[in-house]
NUKEFI-487367 format. One record per residue (C-alpha): x, y, z; residue in three letters; residue number from 1. Coordinates in steps of 0.001 Angstrom, whole numbers, always signed. Example, Ala and Ser with C-alpha at 12.3 -4.5 7.8 and 13.67 -1.06 7.14 Angstrom:
<recs>
<rec px="+12300" py="-4500" pz="+7800" r="ALA" k="1"/>
<rec px="+13670" py="-1060" pz="+7140" r="SER" k="2"/>
</recs>
This chain:
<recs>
<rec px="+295038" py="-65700" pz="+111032" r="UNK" k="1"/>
<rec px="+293464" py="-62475" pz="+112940" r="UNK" k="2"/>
<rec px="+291245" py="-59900" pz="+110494" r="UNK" k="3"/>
<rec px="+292880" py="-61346" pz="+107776" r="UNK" k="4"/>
<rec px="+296384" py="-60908" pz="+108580" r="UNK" k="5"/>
<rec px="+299120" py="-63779" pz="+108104" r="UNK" k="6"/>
<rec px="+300995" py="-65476" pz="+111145" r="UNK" k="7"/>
<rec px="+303795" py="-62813" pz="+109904" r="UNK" k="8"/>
<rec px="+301485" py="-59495" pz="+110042" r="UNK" k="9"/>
<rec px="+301030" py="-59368" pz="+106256" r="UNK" k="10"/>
<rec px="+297737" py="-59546" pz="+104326" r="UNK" k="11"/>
<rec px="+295974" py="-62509" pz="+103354" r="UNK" k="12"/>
<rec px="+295750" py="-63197" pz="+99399" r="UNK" k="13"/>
<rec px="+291880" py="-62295" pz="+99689" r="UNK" k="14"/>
<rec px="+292820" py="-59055" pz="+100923" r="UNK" k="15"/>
<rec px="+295577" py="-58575" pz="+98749" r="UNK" k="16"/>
<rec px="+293730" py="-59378" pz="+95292" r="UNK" k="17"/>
<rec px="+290708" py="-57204" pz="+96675" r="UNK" k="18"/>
<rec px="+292896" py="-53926" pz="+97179" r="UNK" k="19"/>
<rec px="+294562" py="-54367" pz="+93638" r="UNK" k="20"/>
<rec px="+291592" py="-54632" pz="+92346" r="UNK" k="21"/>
<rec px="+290091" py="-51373" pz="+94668" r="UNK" k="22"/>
<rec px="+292908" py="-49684" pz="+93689" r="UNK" k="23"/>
<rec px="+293038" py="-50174" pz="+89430" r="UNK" k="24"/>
<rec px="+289555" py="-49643" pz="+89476" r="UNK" k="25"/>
<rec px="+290235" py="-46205" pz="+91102" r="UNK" k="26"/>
<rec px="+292957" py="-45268" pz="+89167" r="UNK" k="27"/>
<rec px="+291087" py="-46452" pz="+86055" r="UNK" k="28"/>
<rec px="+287672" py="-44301" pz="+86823" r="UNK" k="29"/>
<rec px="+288631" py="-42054" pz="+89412" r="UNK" k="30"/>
<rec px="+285409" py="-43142" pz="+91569" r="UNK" k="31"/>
<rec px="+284823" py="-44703" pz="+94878" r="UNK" k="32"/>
<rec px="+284887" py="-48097" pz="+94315" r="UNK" k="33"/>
<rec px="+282291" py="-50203" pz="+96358" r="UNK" k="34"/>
<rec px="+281747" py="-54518" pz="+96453" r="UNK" k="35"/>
<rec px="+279205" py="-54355" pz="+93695" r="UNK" k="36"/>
<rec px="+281557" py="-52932" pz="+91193" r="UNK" k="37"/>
<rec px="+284444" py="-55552" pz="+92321" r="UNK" k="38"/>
<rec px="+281961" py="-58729" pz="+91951" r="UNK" k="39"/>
<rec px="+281670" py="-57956" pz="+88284" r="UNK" k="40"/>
<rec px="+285300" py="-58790" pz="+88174" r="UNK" k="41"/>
<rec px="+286127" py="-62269" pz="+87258" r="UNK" k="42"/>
<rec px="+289261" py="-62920" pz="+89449" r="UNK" k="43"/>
<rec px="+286972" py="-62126" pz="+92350" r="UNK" k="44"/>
<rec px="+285227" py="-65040" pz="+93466" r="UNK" k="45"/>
<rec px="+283519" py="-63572" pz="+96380" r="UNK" k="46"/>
<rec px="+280165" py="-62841" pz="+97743" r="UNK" k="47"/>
<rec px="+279269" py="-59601" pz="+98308" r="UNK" k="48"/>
<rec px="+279145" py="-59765" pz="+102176" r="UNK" k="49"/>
<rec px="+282746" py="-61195" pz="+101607" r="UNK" k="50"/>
<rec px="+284238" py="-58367" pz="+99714" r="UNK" k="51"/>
<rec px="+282485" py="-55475" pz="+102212" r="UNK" k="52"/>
<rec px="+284130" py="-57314" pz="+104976" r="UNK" k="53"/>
<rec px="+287349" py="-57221" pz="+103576" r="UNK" k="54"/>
<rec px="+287194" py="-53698" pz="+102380" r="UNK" k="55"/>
<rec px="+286460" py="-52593" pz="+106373" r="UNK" k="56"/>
<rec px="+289113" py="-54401" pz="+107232" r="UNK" k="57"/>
<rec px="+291463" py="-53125" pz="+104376" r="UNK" k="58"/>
<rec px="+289641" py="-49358" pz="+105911" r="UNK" k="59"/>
<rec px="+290842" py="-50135" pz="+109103" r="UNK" k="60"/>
<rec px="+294311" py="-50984" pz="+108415" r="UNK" k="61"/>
<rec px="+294546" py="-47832" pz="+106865" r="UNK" k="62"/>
<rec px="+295068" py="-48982" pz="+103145" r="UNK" k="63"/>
<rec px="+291387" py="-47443" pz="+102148" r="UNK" k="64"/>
<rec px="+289487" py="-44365" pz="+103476" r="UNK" k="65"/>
<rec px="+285658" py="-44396" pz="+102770" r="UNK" k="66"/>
<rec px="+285251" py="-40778" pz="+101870" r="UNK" k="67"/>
<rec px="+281106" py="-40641" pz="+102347" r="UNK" k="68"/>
<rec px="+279081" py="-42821" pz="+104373" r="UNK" k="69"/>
<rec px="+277193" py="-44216" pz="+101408" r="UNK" k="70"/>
<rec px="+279863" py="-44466" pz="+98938" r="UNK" k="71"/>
<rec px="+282431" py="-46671" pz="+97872" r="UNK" k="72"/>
<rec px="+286265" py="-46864" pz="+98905" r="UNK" k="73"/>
<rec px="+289485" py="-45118" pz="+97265" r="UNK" k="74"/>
<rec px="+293118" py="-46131" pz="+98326" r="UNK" k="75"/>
<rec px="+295076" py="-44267" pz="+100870" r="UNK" k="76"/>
<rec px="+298713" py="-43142" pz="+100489" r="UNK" k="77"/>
<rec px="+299539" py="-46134" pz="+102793" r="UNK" k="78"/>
<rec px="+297326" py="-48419" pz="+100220" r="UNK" k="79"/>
<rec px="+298948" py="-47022" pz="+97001" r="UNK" k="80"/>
<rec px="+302709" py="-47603" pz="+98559" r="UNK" k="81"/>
<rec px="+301352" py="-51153" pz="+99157" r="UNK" k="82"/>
<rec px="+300253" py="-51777" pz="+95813" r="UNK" k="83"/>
<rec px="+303580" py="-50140" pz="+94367" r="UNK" k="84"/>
<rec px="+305740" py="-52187" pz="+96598" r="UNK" k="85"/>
<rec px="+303541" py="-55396" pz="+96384" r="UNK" k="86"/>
<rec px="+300866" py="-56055" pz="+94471" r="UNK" k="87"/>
<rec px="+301531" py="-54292" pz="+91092" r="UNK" k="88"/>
<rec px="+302198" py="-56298" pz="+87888" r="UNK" k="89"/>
<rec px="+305125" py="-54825" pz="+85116" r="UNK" k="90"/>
<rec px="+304136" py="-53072" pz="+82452" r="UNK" k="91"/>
<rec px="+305620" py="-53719" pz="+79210" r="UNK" k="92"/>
<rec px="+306171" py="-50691" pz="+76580" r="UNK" k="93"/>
<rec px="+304320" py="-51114" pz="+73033" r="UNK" k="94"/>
<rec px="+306875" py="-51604" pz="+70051" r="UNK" k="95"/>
<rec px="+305488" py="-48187" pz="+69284" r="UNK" k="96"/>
<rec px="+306162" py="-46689" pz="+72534" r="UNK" k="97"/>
<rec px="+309912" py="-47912" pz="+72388" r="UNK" k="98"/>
<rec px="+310465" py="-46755" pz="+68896" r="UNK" k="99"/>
<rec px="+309398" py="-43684" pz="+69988" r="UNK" k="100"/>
<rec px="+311598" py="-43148" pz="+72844" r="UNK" k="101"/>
<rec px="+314558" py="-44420" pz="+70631" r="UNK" k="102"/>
<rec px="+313389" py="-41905" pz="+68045" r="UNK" k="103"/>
<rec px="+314000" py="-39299" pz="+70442" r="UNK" k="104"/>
<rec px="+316959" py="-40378" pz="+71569" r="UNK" k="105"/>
<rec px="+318735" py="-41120" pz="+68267" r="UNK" k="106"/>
<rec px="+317707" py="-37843" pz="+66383" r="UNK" k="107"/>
<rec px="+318842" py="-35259" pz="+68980" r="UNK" k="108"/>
<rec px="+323014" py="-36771" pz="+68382" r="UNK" k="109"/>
<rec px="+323275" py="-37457" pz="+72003" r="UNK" k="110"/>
<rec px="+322793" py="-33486" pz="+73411" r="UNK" k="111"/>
<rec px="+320844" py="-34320" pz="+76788" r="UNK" k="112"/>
<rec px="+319118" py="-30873" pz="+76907" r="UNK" k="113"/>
<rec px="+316850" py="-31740" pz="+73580" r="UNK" k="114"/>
<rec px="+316405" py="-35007" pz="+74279" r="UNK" k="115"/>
<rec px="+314965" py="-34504" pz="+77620" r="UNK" k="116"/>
<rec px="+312539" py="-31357" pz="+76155" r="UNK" k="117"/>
<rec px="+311681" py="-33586" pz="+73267" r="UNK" k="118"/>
<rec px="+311049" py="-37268" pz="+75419" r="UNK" k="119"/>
<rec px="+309299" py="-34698" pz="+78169" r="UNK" k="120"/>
<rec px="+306766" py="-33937" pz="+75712" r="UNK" k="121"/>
<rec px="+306491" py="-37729" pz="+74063" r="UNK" k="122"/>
<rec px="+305756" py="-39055" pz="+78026" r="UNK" k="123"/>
<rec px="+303334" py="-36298" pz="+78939" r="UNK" k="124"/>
<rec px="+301517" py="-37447" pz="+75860" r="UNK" k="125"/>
<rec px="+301785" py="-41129" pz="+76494" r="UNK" k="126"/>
<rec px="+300622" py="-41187" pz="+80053" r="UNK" k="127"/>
<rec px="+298564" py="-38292" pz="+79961" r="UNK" k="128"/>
<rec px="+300371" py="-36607" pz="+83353" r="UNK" k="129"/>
<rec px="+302579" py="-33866" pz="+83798" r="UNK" k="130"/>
<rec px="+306577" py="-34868" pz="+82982" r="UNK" k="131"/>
<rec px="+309357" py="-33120" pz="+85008" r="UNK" k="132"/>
<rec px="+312700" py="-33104" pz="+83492" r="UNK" k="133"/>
<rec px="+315794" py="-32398" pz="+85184" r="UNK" k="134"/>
<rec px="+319234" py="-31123" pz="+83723" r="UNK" k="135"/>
<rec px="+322372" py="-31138" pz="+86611" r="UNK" k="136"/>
<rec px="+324326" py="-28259" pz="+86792" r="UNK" k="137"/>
<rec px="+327186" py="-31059" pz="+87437" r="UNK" k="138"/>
<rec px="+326130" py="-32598" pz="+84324" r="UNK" k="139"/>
<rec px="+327179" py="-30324" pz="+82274" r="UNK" k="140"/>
<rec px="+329805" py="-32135" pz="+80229" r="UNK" k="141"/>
<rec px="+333588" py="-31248" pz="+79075" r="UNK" k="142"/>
<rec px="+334925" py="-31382" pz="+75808" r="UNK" k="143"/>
<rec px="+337816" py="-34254" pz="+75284" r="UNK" k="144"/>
<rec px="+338986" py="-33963" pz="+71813" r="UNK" k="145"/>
<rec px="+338588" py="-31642" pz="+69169" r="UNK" k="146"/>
<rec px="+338437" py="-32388" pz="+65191" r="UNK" k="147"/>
<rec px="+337053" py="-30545" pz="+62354" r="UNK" k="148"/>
<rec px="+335591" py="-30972" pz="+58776" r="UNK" k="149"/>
<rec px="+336718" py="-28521" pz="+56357" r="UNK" k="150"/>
<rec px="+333629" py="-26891" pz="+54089" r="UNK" k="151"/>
<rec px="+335421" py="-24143" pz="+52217" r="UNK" k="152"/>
<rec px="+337770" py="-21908" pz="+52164" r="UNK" k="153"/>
<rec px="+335782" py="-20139" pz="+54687" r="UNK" k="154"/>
<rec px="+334119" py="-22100" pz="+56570" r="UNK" k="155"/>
<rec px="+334297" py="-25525" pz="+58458" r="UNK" k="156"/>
<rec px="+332667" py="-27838" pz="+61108" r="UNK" k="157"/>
<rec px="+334374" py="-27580" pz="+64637" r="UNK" k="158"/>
<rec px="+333431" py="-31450" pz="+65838" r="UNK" k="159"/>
<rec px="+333828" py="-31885" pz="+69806" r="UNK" k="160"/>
<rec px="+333792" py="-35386" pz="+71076" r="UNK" k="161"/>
<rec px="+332155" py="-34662" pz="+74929" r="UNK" k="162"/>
<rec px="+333131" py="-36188" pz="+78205" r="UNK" k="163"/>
<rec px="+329585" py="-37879" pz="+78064" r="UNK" k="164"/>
<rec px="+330517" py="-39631" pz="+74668" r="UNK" k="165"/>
<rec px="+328482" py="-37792" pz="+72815" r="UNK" k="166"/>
<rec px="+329370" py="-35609" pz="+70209" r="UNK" k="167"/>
<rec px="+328598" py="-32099" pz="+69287" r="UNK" k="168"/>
<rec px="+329708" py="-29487" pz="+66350" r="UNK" k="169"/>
<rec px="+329509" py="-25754" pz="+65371" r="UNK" k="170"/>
<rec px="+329678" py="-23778" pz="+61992" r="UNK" k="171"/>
<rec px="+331987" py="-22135" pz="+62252" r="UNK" k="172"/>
<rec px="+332764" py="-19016" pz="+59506" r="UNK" k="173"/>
<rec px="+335477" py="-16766" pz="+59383" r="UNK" k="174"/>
<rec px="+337001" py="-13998" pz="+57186" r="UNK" k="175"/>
<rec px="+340284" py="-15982" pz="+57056" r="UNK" k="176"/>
<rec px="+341497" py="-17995" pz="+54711" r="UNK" k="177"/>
<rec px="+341546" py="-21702" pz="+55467" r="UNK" k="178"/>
<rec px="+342956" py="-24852" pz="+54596" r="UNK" k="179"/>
<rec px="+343989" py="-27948" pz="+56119" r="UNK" k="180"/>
<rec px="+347436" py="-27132" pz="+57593" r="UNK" k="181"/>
<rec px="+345328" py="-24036" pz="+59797" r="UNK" k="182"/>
<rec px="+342959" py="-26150" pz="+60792" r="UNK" k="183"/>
<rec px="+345592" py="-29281" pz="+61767" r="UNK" k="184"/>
<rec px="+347225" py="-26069" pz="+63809" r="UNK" k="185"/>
<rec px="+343930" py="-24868" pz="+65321" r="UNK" k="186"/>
<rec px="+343416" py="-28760" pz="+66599" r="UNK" k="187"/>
<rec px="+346556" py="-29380" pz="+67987" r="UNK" k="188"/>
<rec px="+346354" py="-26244" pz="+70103" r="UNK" k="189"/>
<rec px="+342644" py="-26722" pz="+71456" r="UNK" k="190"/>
<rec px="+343213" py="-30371" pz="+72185" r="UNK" k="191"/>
<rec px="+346524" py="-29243" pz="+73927" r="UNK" k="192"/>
<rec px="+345121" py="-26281" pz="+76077" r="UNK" k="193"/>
<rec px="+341631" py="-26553" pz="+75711" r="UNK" k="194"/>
<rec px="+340219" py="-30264" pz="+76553" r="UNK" k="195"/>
<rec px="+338810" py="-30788" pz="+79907" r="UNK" k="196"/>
<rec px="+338197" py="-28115" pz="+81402" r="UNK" k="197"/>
<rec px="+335159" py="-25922" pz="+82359" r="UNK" k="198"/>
<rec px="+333667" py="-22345" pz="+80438" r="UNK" k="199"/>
<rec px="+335349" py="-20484" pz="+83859" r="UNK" k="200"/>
<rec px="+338444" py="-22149" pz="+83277" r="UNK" k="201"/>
<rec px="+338754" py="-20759" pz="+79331" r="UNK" k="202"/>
<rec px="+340633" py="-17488" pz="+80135" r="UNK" k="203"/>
<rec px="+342121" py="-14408" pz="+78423" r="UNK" k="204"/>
<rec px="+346008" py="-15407" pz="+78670" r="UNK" k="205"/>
<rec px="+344650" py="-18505" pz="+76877" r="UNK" k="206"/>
<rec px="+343313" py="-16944" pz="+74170" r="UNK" k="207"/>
<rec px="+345570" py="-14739" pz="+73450" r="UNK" k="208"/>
<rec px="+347977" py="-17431" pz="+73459" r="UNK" k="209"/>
<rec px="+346362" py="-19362" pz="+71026" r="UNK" k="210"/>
<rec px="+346180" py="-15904" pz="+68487" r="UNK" k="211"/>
<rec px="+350292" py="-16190" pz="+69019" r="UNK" k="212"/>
<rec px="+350715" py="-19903" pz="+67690" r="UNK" k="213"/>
<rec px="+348370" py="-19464" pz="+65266" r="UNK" k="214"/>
<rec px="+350054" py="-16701" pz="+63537" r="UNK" k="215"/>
<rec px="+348490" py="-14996" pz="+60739" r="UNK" k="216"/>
<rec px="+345402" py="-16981" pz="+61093" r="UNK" k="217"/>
<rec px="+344681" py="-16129" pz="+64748" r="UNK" k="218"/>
<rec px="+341425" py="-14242" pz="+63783" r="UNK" k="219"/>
<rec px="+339838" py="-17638" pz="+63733" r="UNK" k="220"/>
<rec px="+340347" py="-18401" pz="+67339" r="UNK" k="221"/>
<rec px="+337316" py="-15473" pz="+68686" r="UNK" k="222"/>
<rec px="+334474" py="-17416" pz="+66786" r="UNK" k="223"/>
<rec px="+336112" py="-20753" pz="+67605" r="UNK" k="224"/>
<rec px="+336005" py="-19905" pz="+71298" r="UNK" k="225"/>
<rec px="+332732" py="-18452" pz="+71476" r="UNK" k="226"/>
<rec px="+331628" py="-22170" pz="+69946" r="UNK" k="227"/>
<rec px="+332969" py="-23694" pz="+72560" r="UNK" k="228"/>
<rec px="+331409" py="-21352" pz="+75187" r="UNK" k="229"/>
<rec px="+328169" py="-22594" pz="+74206" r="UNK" k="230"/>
<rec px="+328600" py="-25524" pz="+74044" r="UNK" k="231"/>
<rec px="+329990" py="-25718" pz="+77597" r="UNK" k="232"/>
<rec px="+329184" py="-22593" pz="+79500" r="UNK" k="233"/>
<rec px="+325924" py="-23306" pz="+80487" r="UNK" k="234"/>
<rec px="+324216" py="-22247" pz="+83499" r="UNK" k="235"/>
<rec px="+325594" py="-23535" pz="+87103" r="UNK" k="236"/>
<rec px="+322223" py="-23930" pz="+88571" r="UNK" k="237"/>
<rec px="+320217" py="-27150" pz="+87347" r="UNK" k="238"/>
<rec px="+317375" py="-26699" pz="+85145" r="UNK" k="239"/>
<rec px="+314103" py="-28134" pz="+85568" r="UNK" k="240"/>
<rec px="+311103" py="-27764" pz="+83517" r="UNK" k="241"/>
<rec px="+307752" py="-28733" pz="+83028" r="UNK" k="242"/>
<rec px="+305531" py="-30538" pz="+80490" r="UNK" k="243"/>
<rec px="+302105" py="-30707" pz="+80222" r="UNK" k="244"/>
<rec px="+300671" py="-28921" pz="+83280" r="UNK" k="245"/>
<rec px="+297407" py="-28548" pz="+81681" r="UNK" k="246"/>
<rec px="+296840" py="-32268" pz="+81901" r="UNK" k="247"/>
<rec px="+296530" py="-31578" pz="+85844" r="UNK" k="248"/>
<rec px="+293122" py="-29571" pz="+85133" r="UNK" k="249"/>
<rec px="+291567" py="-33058" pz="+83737" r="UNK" k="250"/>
<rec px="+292087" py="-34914" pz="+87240" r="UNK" k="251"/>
<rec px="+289098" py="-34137" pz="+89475" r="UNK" k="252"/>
<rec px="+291748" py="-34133" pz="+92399" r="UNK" k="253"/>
<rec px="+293442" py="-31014" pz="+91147" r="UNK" k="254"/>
<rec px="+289639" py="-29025" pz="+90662" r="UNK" k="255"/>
<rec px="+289910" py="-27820" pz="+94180" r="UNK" k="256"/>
<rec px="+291015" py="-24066" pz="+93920" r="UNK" k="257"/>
<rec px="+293203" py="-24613" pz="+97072" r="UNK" k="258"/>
<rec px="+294541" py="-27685" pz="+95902" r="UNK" k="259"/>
<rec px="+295636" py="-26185" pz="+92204" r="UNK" k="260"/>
<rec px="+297078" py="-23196" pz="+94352" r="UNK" k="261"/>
<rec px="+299559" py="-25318" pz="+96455" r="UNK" k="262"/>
<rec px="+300545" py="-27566" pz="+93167" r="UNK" k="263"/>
<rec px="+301454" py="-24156" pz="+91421" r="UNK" k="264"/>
<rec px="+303389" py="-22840" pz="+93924" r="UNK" k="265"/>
<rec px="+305489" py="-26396" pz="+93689" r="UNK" k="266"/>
<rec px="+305710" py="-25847" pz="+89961" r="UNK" k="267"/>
<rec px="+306697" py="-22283" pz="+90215" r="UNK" k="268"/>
<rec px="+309194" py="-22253" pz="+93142" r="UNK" k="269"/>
<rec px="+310587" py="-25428" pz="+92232" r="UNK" k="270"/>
<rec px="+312449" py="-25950" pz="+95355" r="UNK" k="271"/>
<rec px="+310506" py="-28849" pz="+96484" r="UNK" k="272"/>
<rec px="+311061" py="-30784" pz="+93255" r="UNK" k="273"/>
<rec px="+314790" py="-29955" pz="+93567" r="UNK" k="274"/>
<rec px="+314628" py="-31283" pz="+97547" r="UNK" k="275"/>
<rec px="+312668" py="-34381" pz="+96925" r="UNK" k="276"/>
<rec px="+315260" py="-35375" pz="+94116" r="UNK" k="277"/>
<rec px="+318756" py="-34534" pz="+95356" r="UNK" k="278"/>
<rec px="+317655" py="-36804" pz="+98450" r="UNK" k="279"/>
<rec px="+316296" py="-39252" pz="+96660" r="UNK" k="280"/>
<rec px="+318375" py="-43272" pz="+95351" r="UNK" k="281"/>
<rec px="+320270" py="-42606" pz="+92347" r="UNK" k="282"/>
<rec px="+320036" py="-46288" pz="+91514" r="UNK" k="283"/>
<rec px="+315880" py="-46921" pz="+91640" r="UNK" k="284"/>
<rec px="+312932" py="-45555" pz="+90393" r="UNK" k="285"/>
<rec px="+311953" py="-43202" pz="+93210" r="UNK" k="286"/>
<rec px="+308016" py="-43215" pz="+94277" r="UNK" k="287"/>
<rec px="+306542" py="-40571" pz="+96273" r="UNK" k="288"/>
<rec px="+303077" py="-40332" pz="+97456" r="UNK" k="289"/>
<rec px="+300999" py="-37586" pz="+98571" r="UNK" k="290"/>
<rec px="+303234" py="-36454" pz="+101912" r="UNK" k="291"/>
<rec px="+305719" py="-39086" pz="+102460" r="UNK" k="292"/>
<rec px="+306906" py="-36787" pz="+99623" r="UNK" k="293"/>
<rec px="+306512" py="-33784" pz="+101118" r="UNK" k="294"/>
<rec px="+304153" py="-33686" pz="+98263" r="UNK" k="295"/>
<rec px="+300700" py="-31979" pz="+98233" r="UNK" k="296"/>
<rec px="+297881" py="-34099" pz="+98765" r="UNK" k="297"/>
<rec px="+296480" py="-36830" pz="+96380" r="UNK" k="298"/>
<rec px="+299615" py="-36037" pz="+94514" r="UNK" k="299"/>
<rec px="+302376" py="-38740" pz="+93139" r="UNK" k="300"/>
<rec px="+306137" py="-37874" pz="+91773" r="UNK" k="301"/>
<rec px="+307680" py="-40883" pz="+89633" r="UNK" k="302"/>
<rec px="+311303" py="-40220" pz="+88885" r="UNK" k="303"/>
<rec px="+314728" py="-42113" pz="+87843" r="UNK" k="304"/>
<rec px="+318344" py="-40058" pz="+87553" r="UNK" k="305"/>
<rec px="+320004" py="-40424" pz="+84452" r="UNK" k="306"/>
<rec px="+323929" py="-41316" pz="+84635" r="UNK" k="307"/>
<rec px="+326284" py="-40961" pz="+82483" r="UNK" k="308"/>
<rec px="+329658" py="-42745" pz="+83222" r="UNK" k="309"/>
<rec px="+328657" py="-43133" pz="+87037" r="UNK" k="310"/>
<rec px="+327892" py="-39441" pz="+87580" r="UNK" k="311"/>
<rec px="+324467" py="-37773" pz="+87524" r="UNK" k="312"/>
<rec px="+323643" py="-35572" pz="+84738" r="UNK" k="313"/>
<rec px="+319971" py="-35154" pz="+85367" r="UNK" k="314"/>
<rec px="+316612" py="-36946" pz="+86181" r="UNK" k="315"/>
<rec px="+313083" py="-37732" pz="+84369" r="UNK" k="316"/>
<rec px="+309915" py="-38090" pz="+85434" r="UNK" k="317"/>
<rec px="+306312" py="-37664" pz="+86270" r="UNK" k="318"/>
<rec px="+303889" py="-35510" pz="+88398" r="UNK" k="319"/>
<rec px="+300152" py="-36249" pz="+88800" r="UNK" k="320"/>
<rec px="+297336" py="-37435" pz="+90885" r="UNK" k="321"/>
<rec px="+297661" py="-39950" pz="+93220" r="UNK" k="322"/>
<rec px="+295484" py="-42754" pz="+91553" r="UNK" k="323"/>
<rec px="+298048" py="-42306" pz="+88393" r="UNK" k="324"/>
<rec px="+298808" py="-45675" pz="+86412" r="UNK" k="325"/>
<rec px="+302496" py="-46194" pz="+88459" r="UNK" k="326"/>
<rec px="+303233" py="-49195" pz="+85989" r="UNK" k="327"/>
<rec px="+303049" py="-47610" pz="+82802" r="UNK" k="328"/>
<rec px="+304457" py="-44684" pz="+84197" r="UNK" k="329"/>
<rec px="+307253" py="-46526" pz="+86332" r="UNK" k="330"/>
<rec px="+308522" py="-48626" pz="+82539" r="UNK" k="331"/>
<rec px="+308320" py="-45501" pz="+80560" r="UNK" k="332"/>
<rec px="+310647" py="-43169" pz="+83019" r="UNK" k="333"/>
<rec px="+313078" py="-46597" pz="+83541" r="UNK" k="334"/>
<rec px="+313163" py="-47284" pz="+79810" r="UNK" k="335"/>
<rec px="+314419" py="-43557" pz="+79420" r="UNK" k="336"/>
<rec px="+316533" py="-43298" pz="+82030" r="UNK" k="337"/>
<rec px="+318336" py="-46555" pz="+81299" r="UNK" k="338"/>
<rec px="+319025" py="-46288" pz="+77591" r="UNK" k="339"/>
<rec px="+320024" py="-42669" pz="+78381" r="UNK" k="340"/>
<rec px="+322792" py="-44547" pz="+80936" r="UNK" k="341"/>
<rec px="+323783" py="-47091" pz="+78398" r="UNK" k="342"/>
<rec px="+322056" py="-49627" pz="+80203" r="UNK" k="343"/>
<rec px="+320669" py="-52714" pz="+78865" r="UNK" k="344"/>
<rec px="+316787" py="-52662" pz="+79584" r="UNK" k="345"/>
<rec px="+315122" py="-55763" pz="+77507" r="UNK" k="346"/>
<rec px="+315797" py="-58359" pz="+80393" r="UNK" k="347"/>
<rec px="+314028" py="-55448" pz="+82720" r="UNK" k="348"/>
<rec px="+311636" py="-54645" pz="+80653" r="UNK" k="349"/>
<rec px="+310136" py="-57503" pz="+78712" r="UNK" k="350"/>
<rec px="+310030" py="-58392" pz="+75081" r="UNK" k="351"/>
<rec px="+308395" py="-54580" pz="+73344" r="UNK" k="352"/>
<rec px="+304788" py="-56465" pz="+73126" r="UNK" k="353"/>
<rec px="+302606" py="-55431" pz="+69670" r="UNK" k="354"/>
<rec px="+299774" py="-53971" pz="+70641" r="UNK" k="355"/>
<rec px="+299942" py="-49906" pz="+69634" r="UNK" k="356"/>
</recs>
């Protein structure tokens, strides 16, 4: 053993338990943290020479950076990616937590656009950092079947079962008359010419075609079309959008003037967001740190893509200092992500424990 490295190059449990603790410390104050403060901690049974030996070391193989002479220690991008990779333990969502997310999730009738705004806000709250939430133009789903709920005479519920499984309906009202054997009519036809396909591919010959079979009621097919525009013809650029940027101004790390400057121009151009995810694992939670990110500095990006049959429809996740508390963070975004997929998460996840 050399400096307190293993015959394999890897740190020695001393070293290992000390930067965990350097590190939560950090993230939990936001301070340098020096060998006084880690001797109060039980787990550490070290002297004090001990621990400022092994925080020199842990300086010198660039996992901590003393920023003044006479102060304490804070982890390095290198020391962070450590921790993240090594040392960190799982945290397990509240009850209250999950019951939130499912809240979310369950209210908003599967359309991906409100849940996202709506869990954006919920995380920003729970962990206190800015959320980032992602919807891909390429996620924009198709409509595979068509039904409908007759209301009156005048009105009924056009009911559009999604490629993504999940469902979505529009009032629709109309001047014409209708009853059951329309409506059966107007079905047939949009199931027939009008499943599966995208807003550019709904076309004037098609329309008009579906005023011919529908005869005398073929007033009802404008409004009906113009339902199904938005629902489908969304925007073909991806839409990203922020949550809680204010919380940034509480982290000493964003007070610089210079530093806030560069994070807004991320925010506002967006691009860099965009990069860092389309090259980014589909299949992981994704964890970049200060510029192995291309990030700005003492900055951290959490994400996870959300999938729906296989295929990306967008991402989640969180922006914020550095020293930000990756396993509460790192749950949260997979516990979204996954029940968005349809994945099962309580083996992953742990038990929902009961403290609020």
């Amino acid at each position: 053993m050399k400096n307190g490295l293993t015959a394999g190059g890897e740190l020695s449990q001393r070293k290992k338990l000390i930067l965990r603790s350097v590190i939560e410390s950090h993230i939990a104050t936001g301070e340098p943290i020096g060998s006084k403060a880690l001797m109060t901690k039980s787990e550490i049974p070290y002297s004090s020479a001990t621990i400022r030996n092994e925080m020199a070391d842990l300086e010198n193989l660039g996992y901590l950076v003393q920023p003044h002479t006479s102060a304490g220690r804070v982890p390095t991008s290198l020391g962070y990616r450590f921790y993240v990779d090594a040392l960190m333990e799982s945290y397990q969502l509240t009850a209250t937590e999950i019951i939130s997310l499912n809240n979310i999730i369950r209210n908003k009738m599967g359309e991906l656009d409100s849940i996202l705004k709506s869990a954006s806000k919920l995380i920003a709250s729970m962990t206190n950092y800015t959320t980032v939430a992602i919807q891909s133009a390429y996620g924009v789903p198709t409509v595979e079947q068509y039904s409908y709920m007759l209301l009156n005479e005048k009105a009924f519920l056009l009911v559009m079962r999604m490629s993504d499984e999940s469902v979505s309906t529009k009032h629709i009202r109309t001047e014409t008359i209708l009853n059951d054997e329309i409506l059966q009519r107007l079905t047939a036809i949009l199931n027939t010419s009008f499943t599966g396909i995208s807003s550019d591919g709904i076309t004037l010959p098609m329309m008009m075609q579906a005023e011919k079979e529908m005869g005398e009621a073929g007033s009802v097919i404008a409004p009906v079309v113009k339902a199904i525009y938005e629902t489908i013809g969304k925007t073909e650029e991806a839409d990203i959008n922020f949550e809680g940027l204010n919380k940034l101004l509480e982290y000493p790390e964003f007070s610089n003037v210079e530093q806030m400057r560069r994070v807004i121009g991320m925010v506002e151009k967006k691009d860099d967001f965009m990069k860092i995810i389309e090259s980014a694992d589909d299949d992981k939670v994704n964890i970049f740190i200060g510029h192995d990110g291309k990030l700005v500095d003492n900055s951290a990006f959490v994400f996870k893509t959300i999938k729906v049959g296989g295929k990306a429809v967008g991402a989640i996740g969180v922006f914020g200092p550095s020293r930000m508390d990756y396993s509460k963070v790192i749950s949260t975004v997979e516990y979204l992500s996954a029940t968005l997929s349809g994945e099962h998460v309580i083996g992953l996840l742990g038990e929902p424990t009961d403290q609020d």
